[in-house]
DSSP file (Angstrom, degrees, kcal/mol; ACC not computed):
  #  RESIDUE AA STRUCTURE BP1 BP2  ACC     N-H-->O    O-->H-N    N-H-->O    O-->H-N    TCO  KAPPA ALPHA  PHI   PSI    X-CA   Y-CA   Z-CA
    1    1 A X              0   0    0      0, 0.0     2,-0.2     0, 0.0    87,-0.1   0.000 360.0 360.0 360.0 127.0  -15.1   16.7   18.5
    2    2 A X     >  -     0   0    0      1,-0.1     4,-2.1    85,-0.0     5,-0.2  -0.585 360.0-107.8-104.0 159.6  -17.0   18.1   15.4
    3    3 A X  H  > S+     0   0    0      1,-0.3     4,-1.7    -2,-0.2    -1,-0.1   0.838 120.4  51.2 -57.5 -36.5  -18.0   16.4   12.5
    4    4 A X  H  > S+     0   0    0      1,-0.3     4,-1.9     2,-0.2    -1,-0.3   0.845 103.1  55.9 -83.1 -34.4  -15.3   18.2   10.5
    5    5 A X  H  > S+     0   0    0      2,-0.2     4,-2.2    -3,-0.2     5,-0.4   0.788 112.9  47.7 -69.9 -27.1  -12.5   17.2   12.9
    6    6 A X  H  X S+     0   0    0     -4,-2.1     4,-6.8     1,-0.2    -2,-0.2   0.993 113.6  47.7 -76.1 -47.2  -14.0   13.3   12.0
    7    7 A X  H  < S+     0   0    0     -4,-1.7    -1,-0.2     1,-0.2    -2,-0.2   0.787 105.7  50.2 -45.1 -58.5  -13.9   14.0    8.7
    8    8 A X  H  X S+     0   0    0     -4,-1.9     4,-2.8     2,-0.2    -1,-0.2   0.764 120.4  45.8 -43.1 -56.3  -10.1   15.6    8.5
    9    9 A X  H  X>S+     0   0    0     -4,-2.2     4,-2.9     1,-0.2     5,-0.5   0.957 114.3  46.9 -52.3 -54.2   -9.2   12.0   10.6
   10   10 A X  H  X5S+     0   0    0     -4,-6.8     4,-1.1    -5,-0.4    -2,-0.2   0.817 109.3  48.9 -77.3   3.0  -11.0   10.1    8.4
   11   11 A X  H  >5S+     0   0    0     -5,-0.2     4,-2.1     2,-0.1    -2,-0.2   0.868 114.9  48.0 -91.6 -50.6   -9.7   11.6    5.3
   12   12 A X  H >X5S+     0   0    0     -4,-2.8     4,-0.7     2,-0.2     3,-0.6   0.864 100.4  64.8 -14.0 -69.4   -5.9   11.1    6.6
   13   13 A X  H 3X5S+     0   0    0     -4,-2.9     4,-1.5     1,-0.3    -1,-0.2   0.819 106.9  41.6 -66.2 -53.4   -6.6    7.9    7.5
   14   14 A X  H 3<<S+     0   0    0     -4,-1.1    -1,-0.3    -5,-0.5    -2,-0.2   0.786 109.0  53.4 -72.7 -21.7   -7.2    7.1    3.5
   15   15 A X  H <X S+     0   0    0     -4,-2.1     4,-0.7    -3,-0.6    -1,-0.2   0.350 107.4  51.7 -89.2  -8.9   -4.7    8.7    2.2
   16   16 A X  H  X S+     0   0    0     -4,-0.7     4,-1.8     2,-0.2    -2,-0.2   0.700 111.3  51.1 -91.7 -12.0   -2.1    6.9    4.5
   17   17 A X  H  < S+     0   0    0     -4,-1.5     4,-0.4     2,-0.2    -2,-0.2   0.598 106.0  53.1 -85.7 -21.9   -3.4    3.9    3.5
   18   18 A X  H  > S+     0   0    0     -5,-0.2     4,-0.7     2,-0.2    -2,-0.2   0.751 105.9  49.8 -82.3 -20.2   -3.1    4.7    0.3
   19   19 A X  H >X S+     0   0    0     -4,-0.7     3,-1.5     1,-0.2     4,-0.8   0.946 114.1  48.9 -64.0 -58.6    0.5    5.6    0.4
   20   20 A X  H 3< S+     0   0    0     -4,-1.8     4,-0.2     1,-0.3    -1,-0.2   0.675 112.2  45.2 -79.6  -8.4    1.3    2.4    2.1
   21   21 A X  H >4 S+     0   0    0     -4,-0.4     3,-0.6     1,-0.1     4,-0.4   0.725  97.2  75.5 -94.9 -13.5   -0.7    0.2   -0.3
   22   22 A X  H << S+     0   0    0     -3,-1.5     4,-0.5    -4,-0.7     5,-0.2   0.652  86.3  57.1 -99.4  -1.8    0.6    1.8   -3.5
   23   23 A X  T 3< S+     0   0    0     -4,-0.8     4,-0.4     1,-0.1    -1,-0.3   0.805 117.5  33.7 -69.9 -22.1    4.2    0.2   -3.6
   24   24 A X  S <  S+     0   0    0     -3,-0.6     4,-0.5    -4,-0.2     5,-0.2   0.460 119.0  55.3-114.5  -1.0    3.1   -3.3   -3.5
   25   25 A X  S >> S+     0   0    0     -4,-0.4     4,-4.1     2,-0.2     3,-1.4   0.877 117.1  33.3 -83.5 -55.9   -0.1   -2.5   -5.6
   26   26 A X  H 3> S+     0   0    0     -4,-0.5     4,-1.0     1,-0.3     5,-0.2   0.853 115.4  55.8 -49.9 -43.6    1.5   -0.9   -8.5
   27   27 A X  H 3> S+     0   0    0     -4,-0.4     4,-0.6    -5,-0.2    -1,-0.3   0.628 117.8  44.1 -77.1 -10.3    5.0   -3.5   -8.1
   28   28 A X  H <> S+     0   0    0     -3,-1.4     4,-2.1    -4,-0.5    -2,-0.2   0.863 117.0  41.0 -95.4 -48.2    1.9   -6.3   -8.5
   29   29 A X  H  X S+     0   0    0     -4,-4.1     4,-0.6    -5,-0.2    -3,-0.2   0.768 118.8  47.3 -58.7 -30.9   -0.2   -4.5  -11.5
   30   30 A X  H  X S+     0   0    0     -4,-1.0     4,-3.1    -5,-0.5     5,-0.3   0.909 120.9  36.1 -83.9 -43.4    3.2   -3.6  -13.3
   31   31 A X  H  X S+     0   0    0     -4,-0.6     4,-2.7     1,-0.2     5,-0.4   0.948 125.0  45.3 -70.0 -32.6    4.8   -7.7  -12.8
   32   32 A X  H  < S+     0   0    0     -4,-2.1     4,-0.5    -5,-0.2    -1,-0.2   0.851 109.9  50.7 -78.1 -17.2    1.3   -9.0  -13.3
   33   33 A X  H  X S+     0   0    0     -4,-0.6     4,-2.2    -5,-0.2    -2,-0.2   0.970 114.0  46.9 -72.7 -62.8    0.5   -6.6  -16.6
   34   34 A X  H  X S+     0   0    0     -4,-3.1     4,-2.7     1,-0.2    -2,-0.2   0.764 109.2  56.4 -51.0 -40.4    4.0   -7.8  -18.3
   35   35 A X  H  X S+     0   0    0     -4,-2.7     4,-3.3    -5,-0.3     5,-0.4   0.881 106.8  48.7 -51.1 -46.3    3.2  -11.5  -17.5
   36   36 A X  H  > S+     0   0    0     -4,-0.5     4,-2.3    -5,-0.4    -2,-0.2   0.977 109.2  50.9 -68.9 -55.0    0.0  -11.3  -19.2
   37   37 A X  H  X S+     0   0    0     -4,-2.2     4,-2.5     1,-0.3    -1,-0.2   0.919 109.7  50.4 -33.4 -66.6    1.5   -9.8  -22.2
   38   38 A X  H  X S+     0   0    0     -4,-2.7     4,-1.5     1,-0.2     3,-0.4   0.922 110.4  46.2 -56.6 -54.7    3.9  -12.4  -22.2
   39   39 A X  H  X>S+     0   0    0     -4,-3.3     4,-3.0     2,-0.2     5,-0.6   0.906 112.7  61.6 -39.2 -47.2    1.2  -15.5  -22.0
   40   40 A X  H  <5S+     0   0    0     -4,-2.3    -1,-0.2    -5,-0.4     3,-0.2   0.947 107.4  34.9 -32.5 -73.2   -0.5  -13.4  -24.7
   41   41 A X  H  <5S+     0   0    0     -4,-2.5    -1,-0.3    -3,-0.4    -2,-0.2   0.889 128.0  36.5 -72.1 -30.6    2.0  -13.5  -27.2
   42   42 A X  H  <5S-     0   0    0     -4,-1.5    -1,-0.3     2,-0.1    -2,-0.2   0.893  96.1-132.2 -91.0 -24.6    3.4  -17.6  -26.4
   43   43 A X  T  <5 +     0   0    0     -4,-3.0     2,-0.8     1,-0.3    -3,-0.2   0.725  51.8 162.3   9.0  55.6   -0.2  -18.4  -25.7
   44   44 A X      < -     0   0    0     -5,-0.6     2,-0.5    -6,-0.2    -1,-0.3  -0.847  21.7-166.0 -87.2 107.1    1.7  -20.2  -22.3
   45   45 A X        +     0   0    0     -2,-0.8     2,-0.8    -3,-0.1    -1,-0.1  -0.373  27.5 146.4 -95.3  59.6   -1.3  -20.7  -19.5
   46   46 A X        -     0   0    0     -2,-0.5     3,-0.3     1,-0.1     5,-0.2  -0.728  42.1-159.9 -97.3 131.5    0.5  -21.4  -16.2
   47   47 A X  S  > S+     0   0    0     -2,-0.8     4,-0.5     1,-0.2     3,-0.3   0.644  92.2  54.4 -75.3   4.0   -0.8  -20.3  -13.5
   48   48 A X  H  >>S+     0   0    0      1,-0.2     4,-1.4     2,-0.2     5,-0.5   0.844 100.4  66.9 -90.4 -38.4    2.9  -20.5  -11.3
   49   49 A X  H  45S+     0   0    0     -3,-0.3    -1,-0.2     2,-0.2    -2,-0.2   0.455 107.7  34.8 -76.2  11.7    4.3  -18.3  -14.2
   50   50 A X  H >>5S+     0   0    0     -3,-0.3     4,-2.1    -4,-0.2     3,-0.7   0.408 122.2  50.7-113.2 -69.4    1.7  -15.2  -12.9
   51   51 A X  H 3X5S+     0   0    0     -4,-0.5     4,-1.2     1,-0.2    -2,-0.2   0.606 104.3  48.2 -46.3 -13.2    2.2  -16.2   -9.2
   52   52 A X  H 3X5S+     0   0    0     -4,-1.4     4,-1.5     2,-0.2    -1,-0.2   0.714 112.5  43.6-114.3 -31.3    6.0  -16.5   -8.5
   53   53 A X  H <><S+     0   0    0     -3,-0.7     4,-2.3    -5,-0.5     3,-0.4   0.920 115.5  55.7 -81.9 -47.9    7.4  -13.0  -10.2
   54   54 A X  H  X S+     0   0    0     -4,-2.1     4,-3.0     1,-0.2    -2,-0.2   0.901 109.6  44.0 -59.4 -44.8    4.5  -11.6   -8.4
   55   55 A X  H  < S+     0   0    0     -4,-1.2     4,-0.5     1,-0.2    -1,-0.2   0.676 113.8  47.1 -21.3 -62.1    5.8  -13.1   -5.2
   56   56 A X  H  X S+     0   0    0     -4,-1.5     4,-3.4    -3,-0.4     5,-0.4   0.804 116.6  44.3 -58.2 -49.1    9.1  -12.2   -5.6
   57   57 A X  H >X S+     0   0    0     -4,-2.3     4,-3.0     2,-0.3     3,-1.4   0.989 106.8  57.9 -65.7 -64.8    8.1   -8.5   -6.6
   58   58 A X  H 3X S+     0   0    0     -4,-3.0     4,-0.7     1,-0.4    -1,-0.2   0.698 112.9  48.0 -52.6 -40.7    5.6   -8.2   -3.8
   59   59 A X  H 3> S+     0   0    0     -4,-0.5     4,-1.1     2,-0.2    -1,-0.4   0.773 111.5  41.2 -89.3 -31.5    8.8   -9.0   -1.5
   60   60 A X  H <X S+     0   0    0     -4,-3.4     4,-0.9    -3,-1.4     5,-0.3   0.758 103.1  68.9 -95.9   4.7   11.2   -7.0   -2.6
   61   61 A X  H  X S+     0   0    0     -4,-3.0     4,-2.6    -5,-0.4     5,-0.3   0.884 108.3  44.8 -61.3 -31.2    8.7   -4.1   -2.9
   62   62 A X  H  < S+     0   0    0     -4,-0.7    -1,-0.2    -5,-0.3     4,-0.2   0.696 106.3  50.9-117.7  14.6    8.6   -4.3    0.9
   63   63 A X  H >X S+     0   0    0     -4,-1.1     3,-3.2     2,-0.1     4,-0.6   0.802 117.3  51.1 -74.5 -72.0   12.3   -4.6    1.9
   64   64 A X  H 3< S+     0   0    0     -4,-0.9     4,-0.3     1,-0.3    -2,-0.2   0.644 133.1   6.6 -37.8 -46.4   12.5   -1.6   -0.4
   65   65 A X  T 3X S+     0   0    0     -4,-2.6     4,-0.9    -5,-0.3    -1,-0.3   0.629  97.6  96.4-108.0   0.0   10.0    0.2    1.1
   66   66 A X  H X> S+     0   0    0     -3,-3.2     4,-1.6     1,-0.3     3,-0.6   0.835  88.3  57.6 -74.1 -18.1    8.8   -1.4    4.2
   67   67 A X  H 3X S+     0   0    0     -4,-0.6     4,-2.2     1,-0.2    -1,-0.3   0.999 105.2  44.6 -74.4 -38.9   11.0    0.8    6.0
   68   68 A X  H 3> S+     0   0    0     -4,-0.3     4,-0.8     2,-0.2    -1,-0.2   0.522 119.0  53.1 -49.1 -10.4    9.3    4.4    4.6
   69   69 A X  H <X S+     0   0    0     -4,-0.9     4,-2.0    -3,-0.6    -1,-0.2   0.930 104.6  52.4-100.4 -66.4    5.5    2.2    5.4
   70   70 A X  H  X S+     0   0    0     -4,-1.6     4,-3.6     1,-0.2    -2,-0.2   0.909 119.1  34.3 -81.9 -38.9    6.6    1.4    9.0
   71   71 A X  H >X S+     0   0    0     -4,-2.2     4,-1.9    -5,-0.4     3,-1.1   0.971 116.4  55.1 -71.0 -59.0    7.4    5.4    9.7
   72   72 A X  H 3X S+     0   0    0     -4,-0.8     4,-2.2     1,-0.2     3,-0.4   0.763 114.7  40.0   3.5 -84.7    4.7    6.5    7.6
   73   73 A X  H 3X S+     0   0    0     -4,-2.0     4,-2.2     2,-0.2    -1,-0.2   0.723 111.6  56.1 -17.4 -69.7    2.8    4.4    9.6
   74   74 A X  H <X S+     0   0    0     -4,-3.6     4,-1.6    -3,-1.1    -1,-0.2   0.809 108.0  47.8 -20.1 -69.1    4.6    5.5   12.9
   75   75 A X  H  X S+     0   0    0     -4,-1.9     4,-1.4    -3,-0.4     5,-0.4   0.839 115.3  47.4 -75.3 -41.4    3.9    9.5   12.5
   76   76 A X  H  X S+     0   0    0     -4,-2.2     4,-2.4    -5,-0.4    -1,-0.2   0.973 112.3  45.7 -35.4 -71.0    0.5    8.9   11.8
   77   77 A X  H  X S+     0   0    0     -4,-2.2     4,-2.5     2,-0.2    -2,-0.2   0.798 117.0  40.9 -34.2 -62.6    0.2    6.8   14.4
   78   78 A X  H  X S+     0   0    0     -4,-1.6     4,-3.9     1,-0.2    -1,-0.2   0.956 115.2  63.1 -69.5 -52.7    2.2    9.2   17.3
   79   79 A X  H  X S+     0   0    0     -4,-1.4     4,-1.0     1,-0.2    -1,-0.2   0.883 106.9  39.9 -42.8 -63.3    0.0   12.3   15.3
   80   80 A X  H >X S+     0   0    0     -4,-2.4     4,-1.4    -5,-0.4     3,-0.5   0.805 112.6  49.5 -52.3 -63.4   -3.2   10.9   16.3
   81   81 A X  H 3< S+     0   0    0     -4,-2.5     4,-0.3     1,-0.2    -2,-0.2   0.888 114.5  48.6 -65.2 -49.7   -2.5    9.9   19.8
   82   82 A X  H >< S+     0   0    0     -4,-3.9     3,-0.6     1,-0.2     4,-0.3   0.877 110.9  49.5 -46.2 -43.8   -1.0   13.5   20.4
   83   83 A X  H <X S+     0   0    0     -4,-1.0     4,-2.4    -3,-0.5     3,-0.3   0.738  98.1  90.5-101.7 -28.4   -4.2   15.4   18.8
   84   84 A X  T 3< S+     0   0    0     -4,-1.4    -1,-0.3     1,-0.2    -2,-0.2   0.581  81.7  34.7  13.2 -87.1   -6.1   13.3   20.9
   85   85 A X  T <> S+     0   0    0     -3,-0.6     4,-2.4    -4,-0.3    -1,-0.2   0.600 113.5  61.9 -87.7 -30.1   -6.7   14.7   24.0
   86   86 A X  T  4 S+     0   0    0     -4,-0.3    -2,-0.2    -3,-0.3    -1,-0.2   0.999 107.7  49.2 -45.6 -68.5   -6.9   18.1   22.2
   87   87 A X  T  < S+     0   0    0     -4,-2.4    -2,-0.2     1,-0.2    -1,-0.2   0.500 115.8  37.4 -65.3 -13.6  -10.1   16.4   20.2
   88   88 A X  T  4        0   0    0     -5,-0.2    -1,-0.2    -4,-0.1    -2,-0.2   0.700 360.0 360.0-105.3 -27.4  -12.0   15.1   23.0
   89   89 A X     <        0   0    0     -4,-2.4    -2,-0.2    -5,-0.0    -3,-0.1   0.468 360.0 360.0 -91.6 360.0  -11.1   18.3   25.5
């Protein structure tokens, strides 16, 4: 196994983790951006009225996607284990 083969893994590694983090980062930054706005303008400070749309978003960001995360996830997964023996031999 060479330093370029670690590399290759570990650069994989980030960019599937970045696919899978950026549906619920983005559905949290978007609900949590519009909330602020809105507090802005009413000057309203509750802290339930940031937390509970986030909640909600956060959840249906991953019925929506969690199935495309858990194959994502999957092929990675199956990829790795396969290239494996390949990488040590």
């Amino acid at each position: 196994m060479t330093d370029t083969t670690i590399i290759a893994i570990a650069l994989q590694t980030m960019l599937v983790a970045l696919k899978l983090s950026a549906p619920i980062l983005v559905t949290s930054l978007v609900i949590g951006f519009t909330i602020s706005v809105f507090q802005s303008m009413t000057q309203i400070q509750e802290f339930t009225l940031a937390f509970v749309p986030k909640l909600i978003g956060v959840g249906v960001a991953l019925l929506v996607c969690g199935n495309w995360m858990l194959h994502t996830l999957m092929a990675f997964t199956i990829d790795l284990f396969e290239g494996l023996p390949a990488m040590l031999g």
